[in-house]
ZALOVO-235438 format. One record per residue (C-alpha): x, y negated, z negated; residue number from 1. Coordinates in Angstrom, 1 decimal. Each point is the difference from the previous one (the first is absolute). Layout:
<atoms>
+--------+--------+--------+-----+
:     px :     py :     pz : pos :
+--------+--------+--------+-----+
:      X :      Y :      Z : NUM :
...
+--------+--------+--------+-----+
</atoms>
This chain:
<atoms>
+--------+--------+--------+-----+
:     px :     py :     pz : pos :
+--------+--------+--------+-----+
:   -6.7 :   40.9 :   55.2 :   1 :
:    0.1 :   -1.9 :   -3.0 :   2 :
:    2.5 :   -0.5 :   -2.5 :   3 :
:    1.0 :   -1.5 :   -2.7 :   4 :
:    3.2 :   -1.7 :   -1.1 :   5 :
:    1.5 :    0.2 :   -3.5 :   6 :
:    2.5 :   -2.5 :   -0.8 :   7 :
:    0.3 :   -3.4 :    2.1 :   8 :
:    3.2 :   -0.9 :   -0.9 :   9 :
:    2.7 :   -1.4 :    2.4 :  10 :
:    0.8 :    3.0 :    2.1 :  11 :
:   -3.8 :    1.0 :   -0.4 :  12 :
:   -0.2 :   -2.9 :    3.0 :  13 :
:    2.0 :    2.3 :    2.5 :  14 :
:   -2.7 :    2.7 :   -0.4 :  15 :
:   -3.1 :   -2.8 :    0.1 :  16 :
:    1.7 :   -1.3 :    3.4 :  17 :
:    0.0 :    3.2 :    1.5 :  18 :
:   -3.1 :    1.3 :   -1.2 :  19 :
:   -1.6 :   -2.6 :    1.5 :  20 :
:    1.3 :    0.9 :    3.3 :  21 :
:   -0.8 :    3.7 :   -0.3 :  22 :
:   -3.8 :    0.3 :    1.5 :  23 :
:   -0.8 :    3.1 :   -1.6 :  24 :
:    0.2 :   -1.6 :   -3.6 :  25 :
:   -1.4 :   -2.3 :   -2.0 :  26 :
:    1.3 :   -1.2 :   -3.4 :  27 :
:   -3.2 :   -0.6 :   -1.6 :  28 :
:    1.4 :   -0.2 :   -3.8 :  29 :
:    2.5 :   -1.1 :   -2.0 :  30 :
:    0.7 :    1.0 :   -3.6 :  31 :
:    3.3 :   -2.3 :   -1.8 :  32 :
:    0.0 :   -1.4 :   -3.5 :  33 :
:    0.3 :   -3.9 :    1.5 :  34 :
:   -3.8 :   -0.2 :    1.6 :  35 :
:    1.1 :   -2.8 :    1.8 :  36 :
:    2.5 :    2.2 :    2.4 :  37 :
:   -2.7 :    2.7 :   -0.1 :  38 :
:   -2.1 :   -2.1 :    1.4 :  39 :
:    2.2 :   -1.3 :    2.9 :  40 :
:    0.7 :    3.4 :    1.2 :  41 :
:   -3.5 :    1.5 :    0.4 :  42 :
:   -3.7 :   -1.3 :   -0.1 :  43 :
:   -0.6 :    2.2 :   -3.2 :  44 :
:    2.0 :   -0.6 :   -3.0 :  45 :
:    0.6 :    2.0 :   -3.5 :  46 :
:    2.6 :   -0.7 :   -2.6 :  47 :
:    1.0 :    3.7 :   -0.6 :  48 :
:    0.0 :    3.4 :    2.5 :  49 :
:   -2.6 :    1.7 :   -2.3 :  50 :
:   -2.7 :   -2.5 :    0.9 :  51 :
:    0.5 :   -0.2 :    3.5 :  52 :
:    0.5 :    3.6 :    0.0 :  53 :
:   -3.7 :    0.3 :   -1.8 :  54 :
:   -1.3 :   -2.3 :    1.9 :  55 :
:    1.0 :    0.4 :    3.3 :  56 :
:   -1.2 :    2.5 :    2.6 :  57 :
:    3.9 :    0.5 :    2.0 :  58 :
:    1.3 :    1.9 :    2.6 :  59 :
:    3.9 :   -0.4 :   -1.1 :  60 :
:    2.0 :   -2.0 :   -2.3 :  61 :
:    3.3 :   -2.0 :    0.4 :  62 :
:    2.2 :   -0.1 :   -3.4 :  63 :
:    2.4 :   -3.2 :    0.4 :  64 :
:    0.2 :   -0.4 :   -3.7 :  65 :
:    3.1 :    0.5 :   -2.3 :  66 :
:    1.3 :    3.7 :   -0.3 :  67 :
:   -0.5 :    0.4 :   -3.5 :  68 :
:   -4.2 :    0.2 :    0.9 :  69 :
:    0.5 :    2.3 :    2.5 :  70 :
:   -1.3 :    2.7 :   -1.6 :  71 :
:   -2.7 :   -0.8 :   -1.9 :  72 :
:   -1.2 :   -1.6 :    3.5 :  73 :
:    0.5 :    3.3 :    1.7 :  74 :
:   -1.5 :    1.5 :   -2.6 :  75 :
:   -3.2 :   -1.9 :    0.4 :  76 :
:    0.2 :    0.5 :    3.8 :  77 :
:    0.0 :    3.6 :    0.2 :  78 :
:   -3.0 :    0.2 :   -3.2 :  79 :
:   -2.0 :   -1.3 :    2.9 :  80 :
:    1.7 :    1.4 :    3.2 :  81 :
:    1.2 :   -3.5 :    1.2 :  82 :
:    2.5 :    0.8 :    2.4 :  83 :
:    3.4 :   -2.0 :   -1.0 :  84 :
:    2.9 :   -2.0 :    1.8 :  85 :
:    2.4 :   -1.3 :   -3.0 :  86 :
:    2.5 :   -2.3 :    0.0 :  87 :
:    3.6 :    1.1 :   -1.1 :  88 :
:    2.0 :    0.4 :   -1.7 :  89 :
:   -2.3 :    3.1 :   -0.6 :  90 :
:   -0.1 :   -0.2 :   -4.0 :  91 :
:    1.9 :   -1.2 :   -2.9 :  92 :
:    1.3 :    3.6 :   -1.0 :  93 :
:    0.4 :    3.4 :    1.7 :  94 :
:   -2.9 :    1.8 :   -2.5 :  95 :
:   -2.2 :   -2.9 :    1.6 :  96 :
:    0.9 :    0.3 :    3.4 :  97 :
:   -0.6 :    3.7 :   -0.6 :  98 :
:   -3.6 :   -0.6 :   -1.6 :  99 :
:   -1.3 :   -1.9 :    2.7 : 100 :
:    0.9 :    2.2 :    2.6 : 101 :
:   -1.9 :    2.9 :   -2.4 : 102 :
:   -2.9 :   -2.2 :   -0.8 : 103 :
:   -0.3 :   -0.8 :    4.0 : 104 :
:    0.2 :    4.2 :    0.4 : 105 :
:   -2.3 :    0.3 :   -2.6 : 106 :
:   -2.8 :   -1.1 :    2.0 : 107 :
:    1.4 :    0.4 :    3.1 : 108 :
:    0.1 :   -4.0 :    0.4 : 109 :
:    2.2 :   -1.4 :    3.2 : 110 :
:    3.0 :   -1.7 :   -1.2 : 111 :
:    2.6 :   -1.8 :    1.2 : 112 :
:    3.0 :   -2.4 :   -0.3 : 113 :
:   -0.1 :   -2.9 :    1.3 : 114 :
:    4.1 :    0.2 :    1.2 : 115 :
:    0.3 :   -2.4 :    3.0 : 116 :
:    3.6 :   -0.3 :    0.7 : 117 :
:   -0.2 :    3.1 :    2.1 : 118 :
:   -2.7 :   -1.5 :    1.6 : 119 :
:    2.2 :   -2.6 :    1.6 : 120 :
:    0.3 :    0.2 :    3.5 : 121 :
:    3.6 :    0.4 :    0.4 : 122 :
:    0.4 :    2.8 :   -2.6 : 123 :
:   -3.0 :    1.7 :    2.1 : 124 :
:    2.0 :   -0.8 :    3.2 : 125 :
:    3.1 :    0.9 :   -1.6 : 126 :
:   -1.7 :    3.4 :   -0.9 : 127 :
:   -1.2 :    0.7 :    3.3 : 128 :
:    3.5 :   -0.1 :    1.3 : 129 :
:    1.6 :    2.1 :   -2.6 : 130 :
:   -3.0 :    2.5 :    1.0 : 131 :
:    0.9 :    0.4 :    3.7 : 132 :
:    3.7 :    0.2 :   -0.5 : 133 :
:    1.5 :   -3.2 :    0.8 : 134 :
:    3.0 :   -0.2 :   -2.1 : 135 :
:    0.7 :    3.7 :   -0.4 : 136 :
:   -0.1 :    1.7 :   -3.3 : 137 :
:   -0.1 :   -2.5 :   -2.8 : 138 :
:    3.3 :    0.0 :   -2.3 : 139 :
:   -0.7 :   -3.5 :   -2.3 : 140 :
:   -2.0 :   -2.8 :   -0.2 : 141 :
:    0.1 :   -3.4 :   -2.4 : 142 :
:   -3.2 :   -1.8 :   -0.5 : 143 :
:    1.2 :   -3.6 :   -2.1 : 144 :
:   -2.4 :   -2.2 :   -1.2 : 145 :
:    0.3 :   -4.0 :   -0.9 : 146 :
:   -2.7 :   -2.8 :   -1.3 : 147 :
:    1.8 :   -3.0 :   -1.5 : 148 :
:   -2.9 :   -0.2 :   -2.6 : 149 :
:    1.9 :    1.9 :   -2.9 : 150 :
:    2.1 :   -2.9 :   -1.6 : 151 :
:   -0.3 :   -3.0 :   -2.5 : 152 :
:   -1.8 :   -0.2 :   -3.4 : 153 :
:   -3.3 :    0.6 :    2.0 : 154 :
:    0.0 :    2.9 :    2.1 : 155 :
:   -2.5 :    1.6 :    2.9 : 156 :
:   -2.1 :   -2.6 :   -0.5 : 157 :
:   -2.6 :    1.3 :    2.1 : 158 :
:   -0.4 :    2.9 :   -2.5 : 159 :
:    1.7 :   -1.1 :   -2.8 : 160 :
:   -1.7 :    3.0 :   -2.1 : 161 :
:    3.6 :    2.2 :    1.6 : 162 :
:    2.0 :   -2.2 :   -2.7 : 163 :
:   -1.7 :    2.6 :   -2.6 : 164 :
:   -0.2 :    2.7 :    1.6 : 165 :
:    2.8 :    2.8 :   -1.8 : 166 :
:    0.6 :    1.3 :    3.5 : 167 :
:    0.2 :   -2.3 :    2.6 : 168 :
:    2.0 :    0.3 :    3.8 : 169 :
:   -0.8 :    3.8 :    0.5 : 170 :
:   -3.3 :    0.2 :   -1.6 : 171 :
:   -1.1 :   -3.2 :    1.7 : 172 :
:    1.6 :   -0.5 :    3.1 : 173 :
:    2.6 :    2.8 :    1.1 : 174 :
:   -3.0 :    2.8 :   -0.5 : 175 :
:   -0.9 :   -1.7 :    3.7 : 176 :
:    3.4 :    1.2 :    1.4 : 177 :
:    0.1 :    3.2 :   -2.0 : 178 :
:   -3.6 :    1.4 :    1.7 : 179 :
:    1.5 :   -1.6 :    3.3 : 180 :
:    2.9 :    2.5 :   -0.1 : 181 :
:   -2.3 :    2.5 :   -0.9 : 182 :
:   -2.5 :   -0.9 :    3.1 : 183 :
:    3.2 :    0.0 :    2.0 : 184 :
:    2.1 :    2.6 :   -0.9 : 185 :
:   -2.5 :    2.7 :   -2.2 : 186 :
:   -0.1 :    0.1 :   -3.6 : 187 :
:    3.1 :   -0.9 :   -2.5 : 188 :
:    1.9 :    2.7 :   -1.8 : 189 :
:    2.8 :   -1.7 :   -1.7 : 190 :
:    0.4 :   -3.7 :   -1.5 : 191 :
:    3.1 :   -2.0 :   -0.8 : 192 :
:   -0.9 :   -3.4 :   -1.9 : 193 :
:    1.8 :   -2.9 :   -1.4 : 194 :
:   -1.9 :   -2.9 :   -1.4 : 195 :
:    0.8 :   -3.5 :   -1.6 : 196 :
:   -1.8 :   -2.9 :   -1.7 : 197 :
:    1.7 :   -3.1 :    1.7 : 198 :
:   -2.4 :   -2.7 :   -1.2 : 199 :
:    0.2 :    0.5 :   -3.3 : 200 :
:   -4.4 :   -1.6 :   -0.4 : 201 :
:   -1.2 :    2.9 :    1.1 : 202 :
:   -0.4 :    3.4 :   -1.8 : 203 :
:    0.3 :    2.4 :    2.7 : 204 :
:    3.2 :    0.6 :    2.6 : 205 :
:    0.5 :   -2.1 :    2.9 : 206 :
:    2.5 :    1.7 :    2.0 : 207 :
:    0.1 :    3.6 :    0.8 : 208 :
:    1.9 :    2.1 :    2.5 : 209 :
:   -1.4 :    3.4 :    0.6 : 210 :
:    1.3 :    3.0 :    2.0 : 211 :
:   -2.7 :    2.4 :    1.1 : 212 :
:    0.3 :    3.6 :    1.5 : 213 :
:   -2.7 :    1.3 :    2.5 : 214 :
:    0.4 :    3.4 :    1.9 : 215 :
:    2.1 :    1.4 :    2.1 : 216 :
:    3.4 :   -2.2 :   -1.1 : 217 :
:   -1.3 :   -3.2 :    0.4 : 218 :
:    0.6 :   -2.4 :   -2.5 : 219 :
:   -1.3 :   -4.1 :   -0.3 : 220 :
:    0.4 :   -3.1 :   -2.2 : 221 :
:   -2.2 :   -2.4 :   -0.9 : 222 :
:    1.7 :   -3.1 :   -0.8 : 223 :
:   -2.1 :   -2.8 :   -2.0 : 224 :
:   -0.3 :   -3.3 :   -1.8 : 225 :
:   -1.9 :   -3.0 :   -0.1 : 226 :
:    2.8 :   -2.9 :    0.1 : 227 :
:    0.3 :   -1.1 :    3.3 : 228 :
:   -1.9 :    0.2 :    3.3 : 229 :
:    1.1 :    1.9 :    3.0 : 230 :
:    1.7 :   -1.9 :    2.6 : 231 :
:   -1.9 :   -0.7 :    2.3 : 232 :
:   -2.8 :    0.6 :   -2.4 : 233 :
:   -3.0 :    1.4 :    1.3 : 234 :
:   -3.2 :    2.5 :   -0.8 : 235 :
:    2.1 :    3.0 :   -0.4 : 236 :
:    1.4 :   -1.6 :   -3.2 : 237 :
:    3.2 :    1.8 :    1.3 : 238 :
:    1.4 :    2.5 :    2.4 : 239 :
:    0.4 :    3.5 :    0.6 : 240 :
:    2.6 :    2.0 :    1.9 : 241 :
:   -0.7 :    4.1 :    0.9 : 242 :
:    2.9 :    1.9 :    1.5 : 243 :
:   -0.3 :    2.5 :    1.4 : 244 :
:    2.5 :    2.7 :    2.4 : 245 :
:   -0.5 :   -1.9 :    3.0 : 246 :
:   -0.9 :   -3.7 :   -0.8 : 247 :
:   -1.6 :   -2.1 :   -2.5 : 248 :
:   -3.2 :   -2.0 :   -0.5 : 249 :
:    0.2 :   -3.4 :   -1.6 : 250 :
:   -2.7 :   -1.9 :   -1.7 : 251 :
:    0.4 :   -3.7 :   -0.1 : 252 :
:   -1.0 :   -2.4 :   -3.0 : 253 :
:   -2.6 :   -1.5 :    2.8 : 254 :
:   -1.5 :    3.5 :    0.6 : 255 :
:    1.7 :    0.6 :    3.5 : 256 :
:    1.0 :    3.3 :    0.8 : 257 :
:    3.3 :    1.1 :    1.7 : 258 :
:    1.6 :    3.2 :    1.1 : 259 :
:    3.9 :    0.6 :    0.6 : 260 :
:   -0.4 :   -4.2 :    0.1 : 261 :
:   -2.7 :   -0.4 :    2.5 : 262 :
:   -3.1 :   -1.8 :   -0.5 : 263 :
:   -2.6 :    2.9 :   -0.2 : 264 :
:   -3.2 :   -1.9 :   -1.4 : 265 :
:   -0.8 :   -3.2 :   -1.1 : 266 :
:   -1.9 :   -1.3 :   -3.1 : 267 :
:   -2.2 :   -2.5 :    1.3 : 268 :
:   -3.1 :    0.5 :   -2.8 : 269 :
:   -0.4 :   -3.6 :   -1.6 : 270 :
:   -3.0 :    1.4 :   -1.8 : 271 :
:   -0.8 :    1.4 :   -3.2 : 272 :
:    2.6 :    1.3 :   -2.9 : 273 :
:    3.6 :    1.2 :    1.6 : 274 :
:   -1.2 :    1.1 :    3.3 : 275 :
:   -3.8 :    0.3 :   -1.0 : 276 :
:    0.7 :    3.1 :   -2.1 : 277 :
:   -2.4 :   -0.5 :   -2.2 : 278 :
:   -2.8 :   -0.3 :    2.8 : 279 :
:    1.8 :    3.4 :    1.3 : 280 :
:    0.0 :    1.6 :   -3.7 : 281 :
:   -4.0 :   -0.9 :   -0.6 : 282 :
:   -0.7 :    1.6 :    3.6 : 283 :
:    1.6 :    3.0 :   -0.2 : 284 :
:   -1.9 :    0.0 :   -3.4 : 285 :
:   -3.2 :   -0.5 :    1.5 : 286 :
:    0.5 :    1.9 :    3.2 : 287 :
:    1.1 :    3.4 :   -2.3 : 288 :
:   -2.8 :   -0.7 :   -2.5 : 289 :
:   -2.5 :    0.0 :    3.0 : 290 :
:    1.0 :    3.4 :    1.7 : 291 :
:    0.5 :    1.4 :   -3.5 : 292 :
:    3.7 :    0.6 :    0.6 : 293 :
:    3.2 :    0.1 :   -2.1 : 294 :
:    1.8 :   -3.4 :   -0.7 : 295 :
:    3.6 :   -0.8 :    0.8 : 296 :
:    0.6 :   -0.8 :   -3.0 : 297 :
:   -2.5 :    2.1 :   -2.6 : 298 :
:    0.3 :   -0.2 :   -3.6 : 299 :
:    0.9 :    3.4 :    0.1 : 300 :
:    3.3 :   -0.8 :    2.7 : 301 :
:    0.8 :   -3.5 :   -2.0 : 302 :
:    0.8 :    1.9 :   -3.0 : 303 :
:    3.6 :    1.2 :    2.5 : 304 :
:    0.4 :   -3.6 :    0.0 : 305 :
:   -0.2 :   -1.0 :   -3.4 : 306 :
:    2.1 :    3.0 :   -1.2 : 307 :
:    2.4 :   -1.3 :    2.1 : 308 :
:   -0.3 :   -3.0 :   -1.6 : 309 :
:    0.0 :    1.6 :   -3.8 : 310 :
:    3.2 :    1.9 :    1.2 : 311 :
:    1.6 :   -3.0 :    0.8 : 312 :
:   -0.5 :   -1.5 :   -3.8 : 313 :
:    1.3 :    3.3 :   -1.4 : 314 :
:    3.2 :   -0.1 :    2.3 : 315 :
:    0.9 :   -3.2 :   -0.8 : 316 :
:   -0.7 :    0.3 :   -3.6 : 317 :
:    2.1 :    3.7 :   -0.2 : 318 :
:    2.7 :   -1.7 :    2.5 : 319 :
:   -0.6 :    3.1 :    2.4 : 320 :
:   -1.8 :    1.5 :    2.8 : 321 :
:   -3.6 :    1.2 :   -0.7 : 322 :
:   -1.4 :    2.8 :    2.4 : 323 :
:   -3.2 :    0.0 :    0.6 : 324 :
:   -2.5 :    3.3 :   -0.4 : 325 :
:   -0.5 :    1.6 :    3.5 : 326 :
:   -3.1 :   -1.0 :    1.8 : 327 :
+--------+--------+--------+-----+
</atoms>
């Protein structure tokens, strides 16, 4: 199949690597605004999506470009029935979010989100386990997140773009642990947020502490910020505990899986991004598109994640608990 890429940018790289590995895909074009990145990513090069939309004959497009162009890319997609895997945060806004899952109906254009955290390997493990009973009915669980990249006059300097953004740690990062708990535990009916700014550089908070409630009774926190790493620190870029009635899984900052304190399943990917999720991401992707089947993570199911994530603004603005529509 061939596909093109749109925006080669630094965690663009992740989804070159593993596209290069997939055999049923090619990445044939690349369309970013510095020509000389285009051209490292792909044999054919354009300086904007619209021309290598026109002039390109594809079978799917990867968007790995900022979230403010999301739309207008999706948009573009689904004028010519390219079938879409996009980056998130999904959009800048819920009215675009919203758009591009309509313009993608529209035409009845495939279109997903490219969400990988619940692509790693011990959350899919992890998953399996709550599945077939293992620790009983679950009662809590705490996801915490850590990346010591967060502090000093210059911070993520990988993607130092996040010192602008308005909305930073849930929009950004905590989304991944938000459509975790939702892969886990079904979809999110109630949100309790608190956020800070710590370093005072950035525009958008960089500390937040949310409590989410799922059906039946179970209720979760997601713990985050970006100060320290977790010791020991590892791909997870934390931990997670799930309790349940009759034991407990525990997720370890090297990936390692554990139940009631037992080593159940050990991390021992060295490839790709955080347990090659992204390579597991793109496949599913490709395998869905193929046997014309619904994604894991649709445009149509993200939007349960990102109004999780719009709750979690509102509750920490109001200084209350936000529940969410029924789904």
């Amino acid at each position: 199949m061939r596909g093109g890429i749109i925006g080669c940018g630094y965690f663009a790289q992740f989804h070159l690597e593993a596209w290069r590995r997939l055999p049923d895909a090619e990445i044939v074009a690349a369309a970013d605004p510095d020509l000389i990145r285009a051209r490292q990513a792909a044999p054919h090069a354009y300086a904007s999506a619209e021309e290598m939309f026109d002039r390109e004959q594809l079978d799917f497009v990867d968007v790995a470009a900022r979230p403010e162009t999301h739309l207008s890319v999706v948009r573009l997609a689904a004028e010519r029935r390219v079938p879409v895997i996009c980056q998130k945060p999904m959009a800048s806004s819920w009215s675009d979010a919203v758009a591009m899952v309509e313009a993608a109906a529209a035409t009845s254009t495939p279109f997903m989100i490219h969400e990988n955290w619940r692509w790693q390997p011990w959350y899919r493990v992890a998953h399996a386990r709550l599945a077939q009973g293992d620790i009983g009915r679950p009662v809590s669980y705490a996801l915490r997140t850590r990346k010591a990249d967060g502090a000093g006059p210059e911070p993520y300097s990988h993607q130092p773009y996040f010192r602008q953004m308005p909305r930073m740690l849930i929009h950004e990062t905590l989304v991944h642990h938000i459509d975790t708990a939702r892969f886990l535990f079904g979809d999110v009916v109630s949100v309790f947020a608190q956020i800070r700014r710590v370093n005072p550089v950035i525009a958008g908070e960089d500390r937040a502490l949310l409590i989410l409630g799922h059906r039946p009774e179970l209720i979760g926190v997601i713990d985050g910020h970006r100060f320290q790493d977790p010791i020991p620190d590892g791909p997870a870029m934390g931990e997670a505990l799930f309790e349940g009635e009759s034991g407990t899984l525990w997720i370890s900052p090297a990936g390692d899986v554990f139940r009631n304190g037992y080593r159940i399943w050990v991390n021992d990917i060295g490839q790709g991004y955080k347990g090659d999720s992204v390579y597991s991401t793109q496949r599913h992707f490709l395998t869905r598109l193929m046997e014309g089947r619904t994604f894991e993570t649709s445009g149509s199911d993200y939007l349960k994640t990102f109004a999780v994530v719009e709750a979690a603004y509102q509750s920490a603005e109001e200084r209350r608990m936000v529940q969410l529509a029924s789904t």
